[in-house]
ROTOR-767811 format. One line per 2 residues: number of its first residue (from 1); their letters; for each residue x, y, z of N, C-alpha, C. Coordinates in steps of 0.001 Angstrom, whole numbers. Layout:
<nodes>
NUM	A	X:Y:Z:X:Y:Z:X:Y:Z | ...
</nodes>
This chain:
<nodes>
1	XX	-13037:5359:109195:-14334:5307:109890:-15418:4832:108925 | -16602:4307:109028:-17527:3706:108606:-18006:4969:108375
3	XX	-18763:4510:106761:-19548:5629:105909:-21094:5372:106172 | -21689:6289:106791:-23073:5450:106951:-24049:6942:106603
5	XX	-23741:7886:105845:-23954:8513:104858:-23884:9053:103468 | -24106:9059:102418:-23286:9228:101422:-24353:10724:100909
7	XX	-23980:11517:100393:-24402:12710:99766:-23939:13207:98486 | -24675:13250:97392:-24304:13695:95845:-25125:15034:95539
9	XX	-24330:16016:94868:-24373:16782:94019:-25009:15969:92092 | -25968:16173:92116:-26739:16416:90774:-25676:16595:89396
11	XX	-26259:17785:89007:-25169:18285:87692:-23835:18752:87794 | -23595:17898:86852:-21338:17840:86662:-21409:17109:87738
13	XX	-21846:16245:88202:-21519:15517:89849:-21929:13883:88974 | -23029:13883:89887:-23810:12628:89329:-24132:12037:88136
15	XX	-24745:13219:87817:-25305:13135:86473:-24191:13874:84995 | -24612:13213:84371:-23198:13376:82704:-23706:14347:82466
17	XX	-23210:14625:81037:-23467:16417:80160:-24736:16041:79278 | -25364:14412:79476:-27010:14893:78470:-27776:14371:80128
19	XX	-27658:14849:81064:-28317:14761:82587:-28686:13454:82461 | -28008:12426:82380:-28288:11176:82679:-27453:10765:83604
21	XX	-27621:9245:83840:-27083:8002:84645:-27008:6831:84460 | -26678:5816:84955:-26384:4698:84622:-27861:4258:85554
23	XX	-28573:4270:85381:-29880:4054:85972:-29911:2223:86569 | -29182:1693:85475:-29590:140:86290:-28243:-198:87196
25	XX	-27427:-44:86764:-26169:-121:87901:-26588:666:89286 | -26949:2131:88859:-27294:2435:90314:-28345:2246:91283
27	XX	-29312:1237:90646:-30100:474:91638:-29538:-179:91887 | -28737:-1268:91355:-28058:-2360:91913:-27081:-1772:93763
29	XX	-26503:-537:93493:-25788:-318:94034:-26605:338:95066 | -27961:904:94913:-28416:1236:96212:-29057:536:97045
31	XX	-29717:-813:96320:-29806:-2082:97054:-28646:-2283:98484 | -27309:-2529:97574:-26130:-2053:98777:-26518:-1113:99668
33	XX	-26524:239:99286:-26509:509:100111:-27873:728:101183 | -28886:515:101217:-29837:-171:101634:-29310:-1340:102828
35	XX	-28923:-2356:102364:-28891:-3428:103274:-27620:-2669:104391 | -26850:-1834:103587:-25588:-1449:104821:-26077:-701:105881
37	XX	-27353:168:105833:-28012:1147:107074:-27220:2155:106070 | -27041:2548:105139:-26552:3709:104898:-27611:4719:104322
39	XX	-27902:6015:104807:-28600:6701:104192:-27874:8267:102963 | -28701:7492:101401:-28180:8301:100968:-28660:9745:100373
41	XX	-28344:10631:100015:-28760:11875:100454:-28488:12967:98822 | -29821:13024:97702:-29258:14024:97301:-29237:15401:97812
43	XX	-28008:16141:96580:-27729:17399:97930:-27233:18513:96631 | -28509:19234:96359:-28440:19874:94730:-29309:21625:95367
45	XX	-29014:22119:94071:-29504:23449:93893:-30857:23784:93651 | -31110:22320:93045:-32664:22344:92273:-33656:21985:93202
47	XX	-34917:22088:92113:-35881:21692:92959:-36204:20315:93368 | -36930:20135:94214:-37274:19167:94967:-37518:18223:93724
49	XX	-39087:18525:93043:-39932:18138:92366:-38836:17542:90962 | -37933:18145:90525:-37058:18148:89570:-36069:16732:89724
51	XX	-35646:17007:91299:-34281:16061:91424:-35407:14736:91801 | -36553:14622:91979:-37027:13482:92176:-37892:12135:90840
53	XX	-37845:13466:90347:-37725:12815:88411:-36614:11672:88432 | -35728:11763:88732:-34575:11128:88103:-34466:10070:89226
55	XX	-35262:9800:90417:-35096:8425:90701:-37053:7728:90785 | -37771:7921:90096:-38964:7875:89896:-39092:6749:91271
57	XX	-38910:5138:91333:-39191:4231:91950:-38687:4333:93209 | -37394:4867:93355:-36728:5814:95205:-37067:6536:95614
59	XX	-37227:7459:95090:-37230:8548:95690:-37717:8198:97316 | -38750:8085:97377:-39138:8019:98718:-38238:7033:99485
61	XX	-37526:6485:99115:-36437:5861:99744:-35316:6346:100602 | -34884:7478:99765:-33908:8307:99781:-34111:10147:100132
63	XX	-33220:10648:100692:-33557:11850:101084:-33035:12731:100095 | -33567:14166:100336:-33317:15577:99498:-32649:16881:100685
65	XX	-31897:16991:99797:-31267:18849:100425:-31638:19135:99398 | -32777:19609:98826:-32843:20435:97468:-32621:22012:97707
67	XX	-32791:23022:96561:-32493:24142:96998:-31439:24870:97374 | -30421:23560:97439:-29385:24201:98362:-29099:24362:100132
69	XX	-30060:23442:100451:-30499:23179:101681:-31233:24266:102421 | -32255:25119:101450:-33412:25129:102548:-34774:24763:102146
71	XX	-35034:23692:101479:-35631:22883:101357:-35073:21198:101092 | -35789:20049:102560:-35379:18896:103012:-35981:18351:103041
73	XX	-36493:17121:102182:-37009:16191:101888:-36319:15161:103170 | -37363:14060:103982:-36631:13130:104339:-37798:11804:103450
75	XX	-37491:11153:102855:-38078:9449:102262:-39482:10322:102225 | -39898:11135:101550:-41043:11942:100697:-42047:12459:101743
77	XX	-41031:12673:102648:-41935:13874:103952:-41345:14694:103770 | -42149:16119:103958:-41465:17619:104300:-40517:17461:105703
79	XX	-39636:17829:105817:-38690:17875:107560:-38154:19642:107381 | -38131:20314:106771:-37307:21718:107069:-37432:22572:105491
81	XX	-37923:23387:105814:-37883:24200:104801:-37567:26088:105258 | -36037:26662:104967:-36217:28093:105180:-36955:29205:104732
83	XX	-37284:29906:104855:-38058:31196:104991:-37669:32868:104549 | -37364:33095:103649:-36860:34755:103536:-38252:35610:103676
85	XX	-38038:36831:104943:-38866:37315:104828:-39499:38164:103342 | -40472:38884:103085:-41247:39314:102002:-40362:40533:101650
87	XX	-40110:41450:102620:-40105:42886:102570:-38297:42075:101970 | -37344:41522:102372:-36180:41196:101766:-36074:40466:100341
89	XX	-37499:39847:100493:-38145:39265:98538:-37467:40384:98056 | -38060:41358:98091:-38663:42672:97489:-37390:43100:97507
91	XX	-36438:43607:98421:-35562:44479:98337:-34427:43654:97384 | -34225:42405:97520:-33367:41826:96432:-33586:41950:95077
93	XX	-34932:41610:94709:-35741:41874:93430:-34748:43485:92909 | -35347:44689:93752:-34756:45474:93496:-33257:45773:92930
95	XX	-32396:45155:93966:-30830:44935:93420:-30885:44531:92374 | -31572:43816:92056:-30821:42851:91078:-30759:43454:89443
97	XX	-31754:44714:89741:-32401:45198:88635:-30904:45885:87961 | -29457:46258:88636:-28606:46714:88607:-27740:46044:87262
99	XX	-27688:44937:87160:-27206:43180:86912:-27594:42756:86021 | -28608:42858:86072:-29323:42528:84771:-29426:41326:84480
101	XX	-29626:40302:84834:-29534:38963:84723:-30218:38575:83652 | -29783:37319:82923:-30754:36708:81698:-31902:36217:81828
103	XX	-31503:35443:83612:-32471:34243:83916:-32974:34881:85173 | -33911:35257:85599:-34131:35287:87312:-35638:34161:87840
105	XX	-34906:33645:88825:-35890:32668:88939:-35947:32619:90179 | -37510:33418:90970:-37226:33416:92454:-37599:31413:93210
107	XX	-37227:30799:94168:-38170:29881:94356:-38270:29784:95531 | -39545:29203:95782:-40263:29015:96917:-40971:27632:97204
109	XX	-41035:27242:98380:-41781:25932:98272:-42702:25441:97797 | -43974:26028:97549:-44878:25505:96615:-44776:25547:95202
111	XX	-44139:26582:94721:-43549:26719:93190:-42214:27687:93335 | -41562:27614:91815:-40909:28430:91145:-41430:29645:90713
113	XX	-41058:31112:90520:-41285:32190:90082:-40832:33084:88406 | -41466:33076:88061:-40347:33974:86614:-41685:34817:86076
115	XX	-41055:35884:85273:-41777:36488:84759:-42185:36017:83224 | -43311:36641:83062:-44391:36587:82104:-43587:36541:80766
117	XX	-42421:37812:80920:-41826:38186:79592:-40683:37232:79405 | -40651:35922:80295:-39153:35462:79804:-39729:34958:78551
119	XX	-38416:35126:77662:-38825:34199:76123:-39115:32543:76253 | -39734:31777:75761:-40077:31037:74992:-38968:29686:75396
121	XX	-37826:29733:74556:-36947:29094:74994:-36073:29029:76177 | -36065:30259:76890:-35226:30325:77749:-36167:29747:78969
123	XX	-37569:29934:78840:-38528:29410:79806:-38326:27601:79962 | -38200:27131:78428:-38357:25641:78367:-37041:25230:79062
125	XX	-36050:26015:79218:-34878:25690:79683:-35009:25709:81465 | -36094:26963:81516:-36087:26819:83369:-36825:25433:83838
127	XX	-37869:25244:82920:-38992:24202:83205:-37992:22942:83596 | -37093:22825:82880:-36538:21519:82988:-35902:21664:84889
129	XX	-35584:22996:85020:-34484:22316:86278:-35950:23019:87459 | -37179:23407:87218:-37824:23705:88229:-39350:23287:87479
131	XX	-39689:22377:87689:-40553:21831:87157:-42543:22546:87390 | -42073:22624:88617:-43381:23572:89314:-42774:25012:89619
133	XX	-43511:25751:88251:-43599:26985:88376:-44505:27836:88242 | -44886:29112:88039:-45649:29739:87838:-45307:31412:86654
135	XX	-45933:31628:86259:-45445:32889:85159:-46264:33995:85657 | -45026:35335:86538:-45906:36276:86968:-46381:37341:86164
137	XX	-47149:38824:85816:-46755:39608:85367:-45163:40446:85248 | -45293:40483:86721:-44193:41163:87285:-44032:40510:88490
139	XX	-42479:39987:88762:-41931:39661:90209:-42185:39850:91234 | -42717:41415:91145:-43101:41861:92691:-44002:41327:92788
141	XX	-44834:40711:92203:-46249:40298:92648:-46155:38972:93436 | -45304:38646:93294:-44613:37626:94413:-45791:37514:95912
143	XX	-45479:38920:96152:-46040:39261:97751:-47128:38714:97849 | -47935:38554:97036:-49518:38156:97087:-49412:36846:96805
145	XX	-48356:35957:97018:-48794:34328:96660:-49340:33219:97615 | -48069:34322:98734:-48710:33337:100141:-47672:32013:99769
147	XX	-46539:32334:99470:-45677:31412:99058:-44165:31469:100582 | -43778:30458:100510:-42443:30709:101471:-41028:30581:100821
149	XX	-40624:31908:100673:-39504:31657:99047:-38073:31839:100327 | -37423:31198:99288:-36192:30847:100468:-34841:30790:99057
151	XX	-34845:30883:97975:-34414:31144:97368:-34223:31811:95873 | -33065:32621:95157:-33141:33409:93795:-32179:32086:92955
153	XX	-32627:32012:91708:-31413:31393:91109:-31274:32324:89438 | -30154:32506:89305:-29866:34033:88680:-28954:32887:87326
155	XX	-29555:33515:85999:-28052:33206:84767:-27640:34279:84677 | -26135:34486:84213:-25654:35525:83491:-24665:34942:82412
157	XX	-24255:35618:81387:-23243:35017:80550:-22268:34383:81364 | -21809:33206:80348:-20798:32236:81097:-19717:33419:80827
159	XX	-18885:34010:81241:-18319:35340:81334:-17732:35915:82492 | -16852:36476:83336:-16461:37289:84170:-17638:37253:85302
161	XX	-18116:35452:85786:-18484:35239:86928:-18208:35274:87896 | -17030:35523:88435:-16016:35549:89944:-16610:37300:90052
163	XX	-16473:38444:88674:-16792:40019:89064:-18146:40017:89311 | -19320:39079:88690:-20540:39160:88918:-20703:38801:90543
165	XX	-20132:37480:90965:-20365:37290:92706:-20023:38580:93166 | -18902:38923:92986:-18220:40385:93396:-19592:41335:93440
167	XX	-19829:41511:92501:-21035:42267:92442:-21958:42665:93010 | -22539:41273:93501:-23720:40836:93997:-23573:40615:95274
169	XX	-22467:40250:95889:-21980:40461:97532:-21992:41776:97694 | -21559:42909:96488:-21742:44272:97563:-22949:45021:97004
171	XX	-24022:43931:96414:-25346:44680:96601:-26038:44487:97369 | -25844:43100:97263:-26819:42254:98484:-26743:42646:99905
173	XX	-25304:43105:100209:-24778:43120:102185:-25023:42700:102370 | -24704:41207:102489:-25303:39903:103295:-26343:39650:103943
175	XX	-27649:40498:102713:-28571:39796:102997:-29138:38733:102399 | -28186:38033:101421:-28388:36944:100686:-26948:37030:100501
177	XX	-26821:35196:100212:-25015:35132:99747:-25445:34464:98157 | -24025:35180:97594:-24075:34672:95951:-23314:33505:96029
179	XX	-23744:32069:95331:-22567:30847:95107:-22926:30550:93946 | -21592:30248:92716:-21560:29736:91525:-22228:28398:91418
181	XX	-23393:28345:90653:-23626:26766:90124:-23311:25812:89084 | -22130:26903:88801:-21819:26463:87093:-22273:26783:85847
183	XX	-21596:27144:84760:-22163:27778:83603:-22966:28517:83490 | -22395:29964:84129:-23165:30811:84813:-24486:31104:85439
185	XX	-24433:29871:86177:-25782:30510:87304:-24947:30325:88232 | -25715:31167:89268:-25403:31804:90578:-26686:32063:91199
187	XX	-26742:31158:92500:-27815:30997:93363:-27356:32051:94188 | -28975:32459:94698:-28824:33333:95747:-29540:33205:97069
189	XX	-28610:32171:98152:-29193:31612:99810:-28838:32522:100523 | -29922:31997:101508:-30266:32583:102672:-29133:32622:103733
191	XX	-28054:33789:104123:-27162:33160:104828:-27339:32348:105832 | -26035:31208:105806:-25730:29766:106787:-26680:28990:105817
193	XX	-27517:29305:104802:-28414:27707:104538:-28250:27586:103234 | -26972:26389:103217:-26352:25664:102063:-26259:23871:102612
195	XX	-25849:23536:101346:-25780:22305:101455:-25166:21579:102444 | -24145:21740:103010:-23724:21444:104735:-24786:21964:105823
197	XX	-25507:23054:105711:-26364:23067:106723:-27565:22245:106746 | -27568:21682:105058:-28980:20885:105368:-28524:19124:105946
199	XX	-26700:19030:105233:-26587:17553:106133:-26606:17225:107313 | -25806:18777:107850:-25782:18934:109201:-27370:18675:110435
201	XX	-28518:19190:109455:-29817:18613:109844:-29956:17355:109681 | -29711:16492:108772:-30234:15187:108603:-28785:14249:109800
203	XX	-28245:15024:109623:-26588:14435:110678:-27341:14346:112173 | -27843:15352:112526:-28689:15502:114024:-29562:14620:113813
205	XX	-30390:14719:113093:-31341:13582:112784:-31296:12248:112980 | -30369:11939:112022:-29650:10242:112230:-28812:10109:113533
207	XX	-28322:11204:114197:-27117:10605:114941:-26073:10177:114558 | -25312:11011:112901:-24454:10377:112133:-23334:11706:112824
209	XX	-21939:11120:112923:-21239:12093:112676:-20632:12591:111232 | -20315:13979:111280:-19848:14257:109930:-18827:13805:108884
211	XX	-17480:12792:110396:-16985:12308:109847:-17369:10727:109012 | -18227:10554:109551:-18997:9554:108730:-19855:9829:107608
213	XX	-19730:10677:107339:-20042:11014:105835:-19553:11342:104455 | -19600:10809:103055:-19155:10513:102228:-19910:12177:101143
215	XX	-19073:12632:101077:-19862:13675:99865:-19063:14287:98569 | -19719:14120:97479:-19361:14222:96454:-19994:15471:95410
217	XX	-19247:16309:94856:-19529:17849:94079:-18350:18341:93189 | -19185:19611:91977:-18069:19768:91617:-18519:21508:91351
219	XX	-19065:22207:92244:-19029:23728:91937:-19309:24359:93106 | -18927:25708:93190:-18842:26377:93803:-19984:25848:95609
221	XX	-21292:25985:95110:-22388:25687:96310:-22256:24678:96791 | -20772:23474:96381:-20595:22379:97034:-20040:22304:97908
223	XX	-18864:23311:98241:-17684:23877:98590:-18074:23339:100171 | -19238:24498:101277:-19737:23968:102064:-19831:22316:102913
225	XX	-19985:21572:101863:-20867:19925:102044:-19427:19548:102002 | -18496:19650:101256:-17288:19332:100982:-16774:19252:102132
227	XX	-16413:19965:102657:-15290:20416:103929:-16330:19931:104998 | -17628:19834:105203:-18232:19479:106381:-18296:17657:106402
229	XX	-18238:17204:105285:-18088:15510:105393:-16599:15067:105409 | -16587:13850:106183:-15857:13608:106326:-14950:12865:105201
231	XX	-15215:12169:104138:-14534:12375:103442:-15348:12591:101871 | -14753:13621:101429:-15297:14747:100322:-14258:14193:98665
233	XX	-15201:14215:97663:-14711:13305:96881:-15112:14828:95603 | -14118:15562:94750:-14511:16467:93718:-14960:15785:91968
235	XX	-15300:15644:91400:-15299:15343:90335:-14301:15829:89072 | -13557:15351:88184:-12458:16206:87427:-12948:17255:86844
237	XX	-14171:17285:86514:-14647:18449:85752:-14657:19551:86831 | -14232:19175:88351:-14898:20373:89008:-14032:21536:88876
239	XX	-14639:22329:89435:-14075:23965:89425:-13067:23598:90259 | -11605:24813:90195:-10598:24263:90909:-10741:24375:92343
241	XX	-11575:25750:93015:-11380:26088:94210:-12311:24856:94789 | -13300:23910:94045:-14073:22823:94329:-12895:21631:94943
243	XX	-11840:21390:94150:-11182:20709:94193:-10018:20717:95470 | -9885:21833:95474:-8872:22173:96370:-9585:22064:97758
245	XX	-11106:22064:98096:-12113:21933:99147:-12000:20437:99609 | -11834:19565:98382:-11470:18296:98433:-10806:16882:98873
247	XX	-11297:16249:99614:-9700:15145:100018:-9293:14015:98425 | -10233:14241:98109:-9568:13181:96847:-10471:13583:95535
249	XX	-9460:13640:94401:-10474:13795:92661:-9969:12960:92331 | -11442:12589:91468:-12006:11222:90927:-12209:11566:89567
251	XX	-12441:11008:88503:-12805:10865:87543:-13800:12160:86918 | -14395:11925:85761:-14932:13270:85413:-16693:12817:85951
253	XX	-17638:13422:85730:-19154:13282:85345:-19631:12218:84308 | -18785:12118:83383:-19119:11439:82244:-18358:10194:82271
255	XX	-17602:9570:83351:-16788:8438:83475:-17769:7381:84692 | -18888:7386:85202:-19426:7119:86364:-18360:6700:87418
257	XX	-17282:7941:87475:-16704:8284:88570:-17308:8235:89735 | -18496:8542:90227:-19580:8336:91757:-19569:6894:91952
259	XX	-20110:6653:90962:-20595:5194:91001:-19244:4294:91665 | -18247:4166:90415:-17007:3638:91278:-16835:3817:92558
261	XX	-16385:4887:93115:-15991:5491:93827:-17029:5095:95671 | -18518:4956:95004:-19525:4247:95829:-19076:2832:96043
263	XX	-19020:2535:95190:-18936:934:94998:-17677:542:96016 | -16522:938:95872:-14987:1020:96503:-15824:1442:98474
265	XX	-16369:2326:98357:-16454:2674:99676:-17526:1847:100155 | -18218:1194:99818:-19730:-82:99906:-18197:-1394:100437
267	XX	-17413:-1143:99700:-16101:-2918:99835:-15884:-2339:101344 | -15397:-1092:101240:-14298:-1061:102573:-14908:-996:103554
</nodes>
């Protein structure tokens, strides 16, 4: 069937291990896909503001599932953004205090959240993947921003992450779901709103079916987008249960495995 969507995963996906790309090949190649009617779709954990760095002159070309799909960029309009109520802010905040996390980073559509006391470096490290943030005293103060937060994104040691989800599924009770992002972070969505639910919006949108869609990932929060396109492409670096979600593995992150792999499906 004709691909007249294509959807990428960001880090270990798209982008190599120093977060780059082949920047002039892949204009060349979105020219292609441009003239084919194909719309292509990043489809990441991060923020909006973050994943749109990295195509400075597209962006508005091209659409966003950022967040994890509950925040949706369509060609640099707002189209969908989810909602966790306040009083469930709050009660997660609480859990989490159990856990102890390195990193906690609540986000919301107008900014990112962290506290006052994160160190120094570990802050310059959030800045990079959430560019618009803010430094609270304390978390709870959240309530007073007048913000619409729709997601947590949590580090813990790269370490006995499968017992940490464990963890965090029986603190949470599904009022948030835990998914691995790799090298220990672990996002925390709103249940049903992951990266298949946000293609599944832009799918209604276009009038695309799913089997006409091309999507490519390699961790856990991809898993979703994977199995909902029609044909789902893992990266070698990916996690195995990523792979096994998979109809075909490709090359690693650092081989411009996508790129090929675009290019081959642009011929056929």
């Amino acid at each position: 069937m004709t691909i007249k969507m294509i959807a990428v995963d960001m880090d270990g996906t798209f982008l190599d291990d120093q977060k780059e790309y082949n920047r002039e090949r892949f204009e060349k190649i979105f020219h292609q896909i441009k003239e084919k009617d194909i719309k292509f779709v990043v489809a990441s954990g991060n923020q909006y503001d973050q994943l749109k760095s990295f195509f400075p002159e597209l962006h508005k070309e091209m659409s966003f599932v950022s967040e994890n799909g509950a925040n949706i960029i369509v060609e640099g309009n707002d189209y969908y953004n989810a909602q966790l109520p306040i009083e469930k802010v709050m009660k997660v905040l609480t859990g989490l205090e159990a856990l102890e996390p390195t990193v906690t980073v609540v986000c919301g559509k107008k900014s990112a959240y962290v506290s006052q006391e994160m160190p120094e470096e570990v802050f310059n490290n959030v800045q990079f993947y959430y560019p618009s943030n803010k430094k609270l005293d304390r978390l709870e103060e959240i309530a007073a921003e007048e913000d619409e937060i729709f997601k947590f994104a949590l580090t813990f040691p790269n370490t006995g992450i499968e017992a940490k989800l464990a963890a965090l599924t029986d603190i949470l009770a599904g009022e948030m779901i835990p998914v691995s992002s790799g090298h220990g972070d672990i996002d925390l969505i709103i249940p049903g709103v992951h990266k298949a639910f946000g293609l599944a919006k832009l799918s209604d949108k276009w009038g695309i079916n799913p089997a006409e869609i091309a999507a490519f990932g390699d961790s856990g929060n991809d898993i979703e987008m994977l199995k909902y396109a029609g044909e789902s492409f893992a990266v070698d670096n990916a996690q195995e249960k990523v792979k096994q979600a998979s109809n075909e593995i490709i090359g690693s992150n650092n081989q411009e495995s996508v790129l090929d792999k675009i290019e081959l499906l642009l011929k056929s």
